[in-house]
C-alpha positions, -999 to +999 in steps of 0.1 A: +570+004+615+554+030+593+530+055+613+498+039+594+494+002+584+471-011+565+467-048+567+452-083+572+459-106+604+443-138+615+423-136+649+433-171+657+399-181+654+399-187+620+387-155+608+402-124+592+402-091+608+411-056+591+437-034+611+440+004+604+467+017+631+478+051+642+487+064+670+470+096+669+457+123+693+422+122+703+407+155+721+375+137+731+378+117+753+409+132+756+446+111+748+467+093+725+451+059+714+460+035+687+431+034+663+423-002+650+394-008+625+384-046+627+360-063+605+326-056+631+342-030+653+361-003+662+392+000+692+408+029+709+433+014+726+450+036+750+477+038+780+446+038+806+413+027+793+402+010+760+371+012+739+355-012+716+328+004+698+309-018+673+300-004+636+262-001+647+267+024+673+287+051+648+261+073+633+280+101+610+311+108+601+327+142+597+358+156+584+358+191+596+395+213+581+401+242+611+409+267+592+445+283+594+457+255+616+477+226+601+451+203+619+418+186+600+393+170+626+373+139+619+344+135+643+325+103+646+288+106+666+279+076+686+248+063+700+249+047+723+281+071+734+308+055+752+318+063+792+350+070+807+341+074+844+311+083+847+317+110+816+297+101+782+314+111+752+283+109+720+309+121+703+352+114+689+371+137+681+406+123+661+427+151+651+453+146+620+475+163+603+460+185+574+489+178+546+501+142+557+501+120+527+496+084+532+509+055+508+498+021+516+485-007+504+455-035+514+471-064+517+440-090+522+427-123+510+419-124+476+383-143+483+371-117+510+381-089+489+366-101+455+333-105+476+324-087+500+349-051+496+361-044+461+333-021+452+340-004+484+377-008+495+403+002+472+441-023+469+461+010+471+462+043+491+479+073+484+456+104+500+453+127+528+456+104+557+423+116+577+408+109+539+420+075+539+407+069+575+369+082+567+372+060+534+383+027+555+358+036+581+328+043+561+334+010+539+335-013+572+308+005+586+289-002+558+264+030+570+281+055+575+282+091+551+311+111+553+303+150+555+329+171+541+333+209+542+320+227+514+339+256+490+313+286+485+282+292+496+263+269+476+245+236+486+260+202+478+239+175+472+246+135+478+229+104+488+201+122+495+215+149+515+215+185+512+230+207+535+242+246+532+276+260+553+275+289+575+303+303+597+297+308+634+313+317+664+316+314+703+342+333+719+378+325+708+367+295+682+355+294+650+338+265+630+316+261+601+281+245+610+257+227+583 
């Protein structure tokens, strides 16, 4: 079994659901889940709880590279945010690896494709694997906007967005903020 998978399976219900897995770590809420994006929803599937967060809670997308580290972050806001306990989490946190290349390809039905994805889903992969992730996500989602990391100080401009990176600080961390 190759670490990611992209594929097609049938629900048993006669309908078609997409699967995206990975086990990958998650530092909020905190663990190793297996990642599966279905056709209305999203799972995090894990050794002691599960989450099944549907496409009209996710709000925003980021892909956020930590600078120096071989680690790039995707975080995904939520609203409502999902509980653990009595915990809310507004907010995951999937951390992959910066320089893992991914080669896969969609392997769906040819009438779903044609019609509903193949402006927005693409038959191959061969990227970054937290770039072919945010892709995947963002076309099931059908919502969301992916926020990527700028180079320079200059503004970057895109569906309607604008947004300027600074560099900030809090004791032992840096990040960028927008």
């Amino acid at each position: 079994m190759n670490l990611f998978e992209v594929h097609w399976e049938d629900d048993g219900a006669g309908g078609e659901e997409a699967v995206v897995t990975e086990i990958i770590t998650i530092l909020t809420p905190r663990g190793r889940y297996n990642v599966e994006l279905h056709l209305s929803f999203l799972r995090l599937e894990g050794q002691a709880t599960d989450f099944k967060i549907q496409y009209n809670s996710l709000v925003h997308v980021f892909v956020l590279p930590k600078s120096n580290q071989p680690h790039t972050f995707v975080v995904v806001t939520l609203d409502p945010p999902i509980c653990k306990g009595q915990t809310m989490y507004p907010y995951i946190v999937m951390q992959f690896e910066t320089d893992y290349m991914v080669e896969s390809s969609l392997m769906m039905n040819e009438n779903l494709y044609s019609t509903k994805y193949k402006d927005k889903l693409e038959s191959s992969y061969k990227e970054l694997i937290h770039e072919v992730f945010t892709m995947i996500l963002r076309a099931l989602s059908e919502k969301l906007e992916a926020y990527k990391e700028m180079m320079g100080d200059e503004a970057e401009s895109g569906n309607g967005h604008e947004w300027w990176k600074g560099r900030n600080g809090m004791q032992s961390q840096n990040g960028h903020e927008w």
